[in-house]
C-alpha positions in Angstrom: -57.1 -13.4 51.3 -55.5 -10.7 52.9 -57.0 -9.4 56.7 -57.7 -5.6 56.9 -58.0 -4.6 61.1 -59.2 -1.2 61.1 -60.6 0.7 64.0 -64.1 1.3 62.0 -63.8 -1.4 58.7 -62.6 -5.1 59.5 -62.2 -7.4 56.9 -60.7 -9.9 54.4 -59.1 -8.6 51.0 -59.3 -11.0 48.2 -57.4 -9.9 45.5 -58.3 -12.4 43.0 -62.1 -11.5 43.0 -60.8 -7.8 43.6 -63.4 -8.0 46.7 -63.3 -6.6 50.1 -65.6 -9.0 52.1 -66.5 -6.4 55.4 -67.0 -8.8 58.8 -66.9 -5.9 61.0 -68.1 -2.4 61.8 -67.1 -1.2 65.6 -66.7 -4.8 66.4 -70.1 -5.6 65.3 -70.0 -9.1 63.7 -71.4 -9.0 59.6 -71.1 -10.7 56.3 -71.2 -8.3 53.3 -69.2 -8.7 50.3 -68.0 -5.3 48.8 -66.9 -4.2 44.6 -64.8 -1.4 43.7 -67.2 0.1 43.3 -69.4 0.2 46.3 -66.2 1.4 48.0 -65.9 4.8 45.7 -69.4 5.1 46.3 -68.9 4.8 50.3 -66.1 6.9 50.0 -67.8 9.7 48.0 -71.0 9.5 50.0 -68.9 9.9 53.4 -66.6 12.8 52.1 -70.3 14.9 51.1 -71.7 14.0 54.7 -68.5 14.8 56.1 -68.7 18.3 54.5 -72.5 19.2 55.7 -73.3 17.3 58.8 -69.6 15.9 60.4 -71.4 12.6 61.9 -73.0 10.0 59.9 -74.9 7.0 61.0 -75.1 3.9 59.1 -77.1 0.6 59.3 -75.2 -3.0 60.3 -77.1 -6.4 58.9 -79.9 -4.1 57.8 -81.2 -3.4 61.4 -78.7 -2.5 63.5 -77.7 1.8 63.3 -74.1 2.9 64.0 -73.4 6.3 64.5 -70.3 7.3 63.8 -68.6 10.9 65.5 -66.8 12.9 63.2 -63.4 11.7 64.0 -64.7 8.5 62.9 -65.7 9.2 59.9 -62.3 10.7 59.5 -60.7 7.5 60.8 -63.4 5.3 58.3 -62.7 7.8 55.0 -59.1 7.1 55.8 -59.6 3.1 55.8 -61.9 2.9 52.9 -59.1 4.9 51.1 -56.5 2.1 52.1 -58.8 -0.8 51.1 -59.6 1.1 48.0 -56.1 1.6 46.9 -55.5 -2.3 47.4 -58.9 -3.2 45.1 -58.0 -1.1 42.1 
């Protein structure tokens, strides 16, 4: 496994299940496991909200909301972007 340190996204890369397994958002401790596929659909969702609204809030361990300013979104669509590159 490879360890991703980002700013918004920390995390563990494993290439062999072609995974991103997400153990932090804002240094908030969680466990989710994340496709390809989920990532594009981050991504995607992020770039639309981006567009209309600038800030963005999002839930941690299902309870927990994060808001996050615009530049983080900007910093968070430019992680996702690196981690999606690596999980082709």
């Amino acid at each position: 496994m490879h360890h991703i340190e980002g700013t918004i996204f920390s995390g563990e890369f494993d290439q062999d299940a072609n995974e991103f397994v997400l153990t932090s958002v804002k240094n908030i401790p969680t466990q989710s496991v994340l496709k390809a596929s989920q990532l594009r659909a981050i991504y995607n969702h992020l770039v639309k909200t981006k567009e209309s609204h600038g800030s963005y809030t999002m839930t941690v361990n299902d309870q927990l909301p994060v808001r996050l300013n615009e530049t983080e979104v900007e910093q968070l669509l430019r992680e996702l972007h690196d981690i999606n590159k690596r999980i082709q």
